[in-house]
C-alpha positions, -999 to 999 in steps of 0.1 A, spaced: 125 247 307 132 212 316 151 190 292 142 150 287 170 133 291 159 112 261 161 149 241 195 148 258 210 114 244 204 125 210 228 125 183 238 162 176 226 155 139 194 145 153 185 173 177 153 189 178 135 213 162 146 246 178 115 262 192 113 290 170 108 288 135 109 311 107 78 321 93 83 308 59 94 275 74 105 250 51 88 217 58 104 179 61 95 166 29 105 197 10 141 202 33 172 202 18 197 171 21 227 174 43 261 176 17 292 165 34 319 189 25 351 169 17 374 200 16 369 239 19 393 266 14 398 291 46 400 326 28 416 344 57 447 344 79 459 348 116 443 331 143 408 323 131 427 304 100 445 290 119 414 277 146 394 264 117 423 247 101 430 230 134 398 222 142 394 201 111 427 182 116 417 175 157 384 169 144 395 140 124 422 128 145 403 124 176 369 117 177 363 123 215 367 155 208 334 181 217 322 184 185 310 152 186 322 141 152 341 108 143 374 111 113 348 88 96 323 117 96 340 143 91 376 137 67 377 175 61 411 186 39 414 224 42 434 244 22 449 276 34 456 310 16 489 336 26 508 366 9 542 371 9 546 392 43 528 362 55 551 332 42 559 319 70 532 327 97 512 297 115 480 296 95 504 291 61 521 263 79 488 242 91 480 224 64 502 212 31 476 228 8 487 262 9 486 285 -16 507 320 -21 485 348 -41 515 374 -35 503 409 -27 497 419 7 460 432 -1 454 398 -20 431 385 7 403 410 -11 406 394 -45 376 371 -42 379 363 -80 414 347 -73 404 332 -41 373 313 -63 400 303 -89 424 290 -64 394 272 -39 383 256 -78 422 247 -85 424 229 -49 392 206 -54 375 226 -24 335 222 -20 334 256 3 351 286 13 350 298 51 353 335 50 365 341 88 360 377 95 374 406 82 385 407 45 355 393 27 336 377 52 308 402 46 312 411 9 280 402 -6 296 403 -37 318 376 -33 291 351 -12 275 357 -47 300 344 -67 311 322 -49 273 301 -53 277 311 -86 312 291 -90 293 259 -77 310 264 -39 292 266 -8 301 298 8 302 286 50 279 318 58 246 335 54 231 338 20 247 365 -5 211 384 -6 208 385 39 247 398 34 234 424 10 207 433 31 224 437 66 258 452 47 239 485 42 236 502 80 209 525 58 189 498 45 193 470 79 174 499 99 152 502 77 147 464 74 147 462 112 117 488 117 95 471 98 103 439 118 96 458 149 132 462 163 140 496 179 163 518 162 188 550 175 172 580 160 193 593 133 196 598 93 199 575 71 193 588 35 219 588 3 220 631 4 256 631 15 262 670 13 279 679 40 260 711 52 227 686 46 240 665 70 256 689 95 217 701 92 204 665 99 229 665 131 211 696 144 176 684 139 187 651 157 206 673 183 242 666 194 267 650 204 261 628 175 278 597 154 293 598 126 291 565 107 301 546 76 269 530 59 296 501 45 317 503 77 326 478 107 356 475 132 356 506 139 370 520 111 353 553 97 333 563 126 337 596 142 317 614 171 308 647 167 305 660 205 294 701 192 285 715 158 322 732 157 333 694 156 311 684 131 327 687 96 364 679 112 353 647 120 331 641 90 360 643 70 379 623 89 356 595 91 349 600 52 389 597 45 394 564 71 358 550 52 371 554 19 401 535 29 388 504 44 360 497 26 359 521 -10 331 535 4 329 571 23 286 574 26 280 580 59 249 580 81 243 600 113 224 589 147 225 604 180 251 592 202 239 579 231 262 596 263 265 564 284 259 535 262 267 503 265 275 474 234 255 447 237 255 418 212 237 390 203 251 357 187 224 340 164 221 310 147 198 298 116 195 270 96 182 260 62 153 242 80 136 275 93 151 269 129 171 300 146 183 303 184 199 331 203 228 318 219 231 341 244 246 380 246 283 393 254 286 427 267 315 445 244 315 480 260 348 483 267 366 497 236 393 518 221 392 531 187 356 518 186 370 486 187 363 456 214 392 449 234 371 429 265 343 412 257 319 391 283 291 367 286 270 370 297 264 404 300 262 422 336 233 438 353 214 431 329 173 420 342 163 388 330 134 405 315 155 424 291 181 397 281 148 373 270 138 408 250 170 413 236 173 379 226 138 377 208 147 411 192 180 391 175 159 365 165 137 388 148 165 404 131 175 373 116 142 364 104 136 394 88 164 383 61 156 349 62 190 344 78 215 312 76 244 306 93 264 321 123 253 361 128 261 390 154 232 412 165 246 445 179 225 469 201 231 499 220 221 498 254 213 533 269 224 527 306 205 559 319 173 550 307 172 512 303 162 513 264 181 493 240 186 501 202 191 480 170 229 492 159 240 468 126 241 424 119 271 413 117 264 386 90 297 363 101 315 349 130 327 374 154 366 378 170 348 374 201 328 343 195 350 319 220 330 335 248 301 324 236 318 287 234 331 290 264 293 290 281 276 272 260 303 241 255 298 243 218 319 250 194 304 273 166 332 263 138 312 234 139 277 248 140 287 266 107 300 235 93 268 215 98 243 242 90 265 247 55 259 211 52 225 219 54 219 199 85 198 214 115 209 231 142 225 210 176 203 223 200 174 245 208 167 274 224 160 262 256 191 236 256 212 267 252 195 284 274 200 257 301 238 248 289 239 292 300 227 289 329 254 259 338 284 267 324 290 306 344 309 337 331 336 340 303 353 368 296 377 373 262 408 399 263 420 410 231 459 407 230 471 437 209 506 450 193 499 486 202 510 513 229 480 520 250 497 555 263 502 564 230 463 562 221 464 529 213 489 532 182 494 500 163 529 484 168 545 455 144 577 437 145 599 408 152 583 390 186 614 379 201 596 360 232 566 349 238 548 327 264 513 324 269 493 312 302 491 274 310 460 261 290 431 243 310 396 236 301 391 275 320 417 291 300 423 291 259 441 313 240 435 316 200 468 328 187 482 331 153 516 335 163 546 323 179 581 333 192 599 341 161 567 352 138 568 389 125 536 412 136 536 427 101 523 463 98 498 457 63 475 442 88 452 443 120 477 438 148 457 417 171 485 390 180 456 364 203 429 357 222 431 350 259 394 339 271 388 325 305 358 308 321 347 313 361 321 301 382 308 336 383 318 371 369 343 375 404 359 345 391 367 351 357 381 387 364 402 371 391 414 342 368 418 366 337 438 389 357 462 358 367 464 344 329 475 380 318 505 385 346 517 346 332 512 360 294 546 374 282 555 388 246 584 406 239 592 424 204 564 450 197 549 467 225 517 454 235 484 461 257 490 435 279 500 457 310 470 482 303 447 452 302 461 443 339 446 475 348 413 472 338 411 441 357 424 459 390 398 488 383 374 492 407 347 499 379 352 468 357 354 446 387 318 456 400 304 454 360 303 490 356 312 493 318 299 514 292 315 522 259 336 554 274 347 534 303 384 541 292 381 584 288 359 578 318 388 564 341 415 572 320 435 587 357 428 551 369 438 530 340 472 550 332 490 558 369 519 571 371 543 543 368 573 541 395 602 509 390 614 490 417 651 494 418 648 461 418 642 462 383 674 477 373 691 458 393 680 426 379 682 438 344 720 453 347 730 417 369 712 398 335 730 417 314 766 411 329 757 375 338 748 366 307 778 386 289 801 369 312 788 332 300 785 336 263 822 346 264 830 319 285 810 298 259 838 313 233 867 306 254 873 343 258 874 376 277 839 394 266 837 433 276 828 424 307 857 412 320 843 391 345 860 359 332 891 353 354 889 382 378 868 405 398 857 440 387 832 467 387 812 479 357 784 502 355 753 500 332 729 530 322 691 526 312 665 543 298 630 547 303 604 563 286 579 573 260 579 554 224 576 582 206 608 601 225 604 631 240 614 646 273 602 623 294 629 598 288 648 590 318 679 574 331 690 554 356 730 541 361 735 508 381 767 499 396 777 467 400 812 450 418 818 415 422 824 406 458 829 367 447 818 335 426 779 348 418 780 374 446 774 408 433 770 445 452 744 467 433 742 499 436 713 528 425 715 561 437 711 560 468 700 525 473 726 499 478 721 456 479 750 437 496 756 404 486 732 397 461 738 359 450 727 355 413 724 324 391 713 331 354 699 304 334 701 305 295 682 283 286 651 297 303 663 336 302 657 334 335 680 356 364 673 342 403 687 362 425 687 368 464 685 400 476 692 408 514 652 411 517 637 388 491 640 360 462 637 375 424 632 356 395 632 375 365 628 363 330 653 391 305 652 395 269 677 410 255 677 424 219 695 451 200 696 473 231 666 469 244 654 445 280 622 434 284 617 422 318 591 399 335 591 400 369 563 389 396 535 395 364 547 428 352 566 434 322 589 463 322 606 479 288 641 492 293 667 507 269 704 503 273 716 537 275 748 549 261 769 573 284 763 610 272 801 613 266 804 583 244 771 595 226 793 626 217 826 611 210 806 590 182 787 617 170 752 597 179 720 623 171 703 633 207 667 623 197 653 633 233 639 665 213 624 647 188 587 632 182 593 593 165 569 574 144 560 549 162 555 521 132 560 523 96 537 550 84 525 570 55 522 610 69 486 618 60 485 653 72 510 676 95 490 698 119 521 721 133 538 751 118 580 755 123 581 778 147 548 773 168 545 767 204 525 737 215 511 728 244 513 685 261 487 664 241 485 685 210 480 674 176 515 674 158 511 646 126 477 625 118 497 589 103 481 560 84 490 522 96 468 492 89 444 514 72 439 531 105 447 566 111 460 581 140 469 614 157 503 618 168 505 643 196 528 665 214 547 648 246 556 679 264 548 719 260 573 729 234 585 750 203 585 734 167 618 738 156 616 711 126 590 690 107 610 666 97 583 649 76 555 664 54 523 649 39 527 617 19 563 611 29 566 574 39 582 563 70 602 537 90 593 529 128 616 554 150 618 582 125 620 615 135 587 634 127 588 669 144 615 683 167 615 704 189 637 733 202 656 718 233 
């Protein structure tokens, strides 16, 4: 529809009326007066803290910025909340109201979180996501404590929180729903029965759930109560809930969402759908907007079915509306509301222009929403693709176990108005294991959907972390695949080209040889630094020395494998390397401290390498892959200090509590076996066998608490 350019020039506070109004609308003379919020308390941490705390201080420090909004108008102080593993992470730094409440599971004590938002003077709370964003509860008390709570009200919350009652809720409003059960008998034989009548493979589902968390599919009847128990126990840990519903699983879905908007003046807008199919865990790692191959006929559908949704809980606020789209048949499903902002919302900023911090703000104000539907609908059509990678601590080849720890480096793309990254850390921050280890965001914008895989793929080979491992590397991948390049997602796009995303992996010699001419370079200068020999012995003469490295699984195993370089200086920076059988003459090397970075010529090519050394262990960037080395210790000095072989032995790959142990002493497994189920994060996950094997040890049994790189089962060598 065309747009006046008089409807244009408008102040955002003076917009118009969105075309679409609830049916109870609320008229002029009757609509509530905007109420400036002076200060609000951000009850959550990471990066979306940390976004809405900076984009109250850019907000008053510069007024050109896109939300529109002078210091004058807005003077926002926030106030920010931490526990003690989080002392000293970004979102506790941003502002100088912050406030410690201790525990690590503190972030759930809404009644504290009231008291201390009270204490601090603040008008509002902004819930994030996560935590309590969707607690019903605490939007309740939170109104009833005199504070605004920046979401939807307590009783849409209530409403949309229970996947039983929002289907219900959504059938009457006319909004298709998956076939499936939905009652309060929670027997388990009941169920299994309900399963049958809906006929498998089914889903297995927390009524209270989200994330992921407590969701299990149920591919044959065999499978059923395995993974209703499993789902129950992972429910009952998230959310202190374990009720479960089941629907039929759909075989080649796809997740399609829907970001709404409402305001207290009766005025909602769809601003457009992102496509989150591809997942692990049940959990989004690369989400899109808009959504491909997808007929215009259907997005307008899908986009009058989320505004329904909202209506029918006479919604406020910033909302998700989540459907399941049945790729063989064309249909689409009602699946739950998200009643908050979602992780993934920067894609929709990125093509719309609009920043929807800001659209909460003014709507919690109770002012009226910036545009309408068919401005957004227009800003859409202008503004091209976006596509948003999750950047995880976690080893994809190890089913996407969460990782934690110390990031010794990190370096993120260069920032433009087509590239952004929402991070809550930096080098030097801890990854700690008591919560979700999603480190940023790394969303980029493209003329078309070609475009912003090609320019996602570039931002990820410039994005470096070392410390935990991460899922950068696997996230390269899906960017190569053929599939995901042509739009053909669904939710089991990584099963489906599981062969594709995880190849066999061959390094360059190259590699090594960069990493063992880092390693002595850089030796050779700190000692020079201290006015001594160091164990090189490079200072003063020439010599050979040769250095051994390690590849491999996390978790041990066989599959470790090493590799000896051998290195002689031939003069000042010139350096013969040899691996195997392959052998560099003259290699002239320079390394650089201050950067980390090795240049090197090789007889056939220029390298330069960025190295990270810590504890043992190399991390090495080199023409946008990152490699993970170990230095290896000779097998004769490994006996000489009595050092334990762990090659045999299964690891834990993070701190863990052992939930249940799978494996008898004594029993021969076969590769990808289930050996120990562990609990991180409030996650669980299934540790399983590396190799074909005998159990000769389980080193831990259930309960038993455990550091990162303990032994779990070993095996018979």
């Amino acid at each position: 529809m065309y747009i006046s350019k008089t409807l244009r020039a408008r102040p955002l506070r003076q917009a118009a009326p969105a075309t679409l109004i609830r049916y109870n609308h609320v008229s002029s003379s009757k609509a509530p007066s905007i109420t400036p919020l002076t200060s609000i308390l951000i009850a959550n941490r990471g990066e979306i803290a940390l976004s809405v705390s900076l984009f109250l201080k850019s907000a008053q420090a510069n007024p050109n910025r896109r939300v529109g909004r002078t210091a004058a108008q807005h003077g926002v102080r926030t106030t920010t909340i931490y526990t003690d593993p989080d002392a000293t992470s970004q979102h506790a730094l941003s502002t100088p109201y912050a406030v410690n409440l201790g525990d690590p599971s503190a972030y759930l004590d809404g009644e504290r979180i009231i008291q201390v938002a009270k204490q601090q003077g603040c008008g509002g709370i902004h819930p994030g996501y996560g935590f309590l964003s969707e607690n019903s509860e605490f939007a309740k008390k939170c109104t009833d404590a005199g504070l605004i709570f920046i979401g939807p009200p307590w009783e849409a919350i209530e409403a949309m929180g229970n996947k039983s009652r929002s289907k219900d809720i959504m059938i009457q409003a006319g909004v298709p729903c998956i076939p499936g059960y939905h009652g309060s008998n929670q027997d388990p034989e009941f169920l299994k029965s309900e399963a049958e009548k809906i006929g498998f493979p089914v889903l297995l589902k927390a009524v209270k759930g989200g994330g992921g968390k407590g969701m299990r599919i149920a591919m044959t009847p065999d499978q059923f109560h395995d993974q209703l128990k499993s789902a129950k126990s992972e429910a009952m840990s998230s959310f202190g809930d374990d009720v479960m519903l089941v629907e039929k699983y759909i075989t080649t879905p796809r997740h399609i969402e829907v970001q709404v908007f409402a305001d207290k003046h009766g005025n909602a807008v769809a601003m457009g759908e992102r496509d989150c199919s591809v997942q692990r865990r049940h959990q989004k790692i690369l989400e899109e907007s808009p959504a491909p191959h997808l007929d215009e006929s259907v997005r307008q559908d899908l986009w009058a079915k989320a505004r329904a949704a909202a209506l029918a809980v006479n919604y406020e606020g910033a909302g998700t509306v989540e459907f399941i789209f049945d790729n063989d048949s064309g249909e689409f499903f009602f699946m739950e509301m998200n009643t908050r902002l979602q992780v993934e919302h920067p894609a929709t900023e990125m093509v719309t222009g609009e920043d929807l911090v800001h659209w909460q703000l003014i709507i919690a104000e109770c002012g009226e929403l910036p545009l309408t539907q068919e401005q957004v609908q227009a800003r859409i059509a202008e503004r091209g693709w976006a596509i948003e990678a999750r950047i995880y601590a976690e080893n994809p080849e190890m089913d996407f176990v969460p990782d934690s720890g110390l990031l010794t480096h990190l370096r993120t793309p260069t920032i433009t108005d087509d590239v952004r990254v929402d991070a809550g850390f930096v080098a030097g921050d801890e990854v700690s294991s008591h919560y979700d280890p999603m480190i940023a965001k790394l969303i980029v914008r493209g003329k078309d959907r070609t475009t912003a895989v090609q320019k996602l793929l570039a931002a990820l080979e410039d994005y470096e972390i070392a410390g935990p491992i991460t899922n950068i590397e696997f996230l390269k991948q899906c960017c190569r695949n053929p599939a995901f390049i042509a739009g053909d997602v669904e939710t089991g796009f990584i099963p489906k080209h599981r062969d594709e995303l995880f190849p066999e992996r061959t390094i360059a010699p190259e590699v090594f040889a960069q990493a063992a001419l880092g390693a002595i370079l850089k030796d050779a200068i700190s000692s020079s630094t201290a006015n001594e020999t160091g164990p090189s012995g490079f200072i003063g003469g020439f010599q050979s020395r040769q250095l051994n490295f390690a590849t491999g699984s996390a978790t041990g195993g066989k599959n470790l494998q090493e590799v000896a370089v051998s290195v002689n200086q031939t003069g000042s920076g010139l350096f013969d390397v040899k691996l195997d059988e392959t052998v560099y003459l003259a290699v002239r090397a320079q390394w650089s401290p201050e950067t980390r970075t090795l240049t090197s010529f090789f007889p056939h090519t220029r390298l330069d390498t960025r190295l990270i050394f810590d504890e043992g262990k190399v991390t090495v960037f080199q023409q946008g892959t990152q490699y993970r080395l170990q230095m290896a210790v000779p097998k004769w000095i490994e006996k000489a200090l009595g050092i334990k072989d762990l090659t045999h032995s299964v690891l834990a790959p993070m701190p863990c509590k052992v939930l249940r142990v799978e494996v008898e002493e004594g029993e021969q497994v076969k590769k990808d076996q289930p050996l120990v189920v562990i609990e991180s994060m409030k996650m669980e996950t299934v540790i399983r066998s590396p190799q074909d094997g005998v159990v000769a040890k389980v080193v831990h049994r259930q309960g038993d608490l455990c550091k990162a790189g303990t032994a779990l089962v070993e095996f018979h060598e």
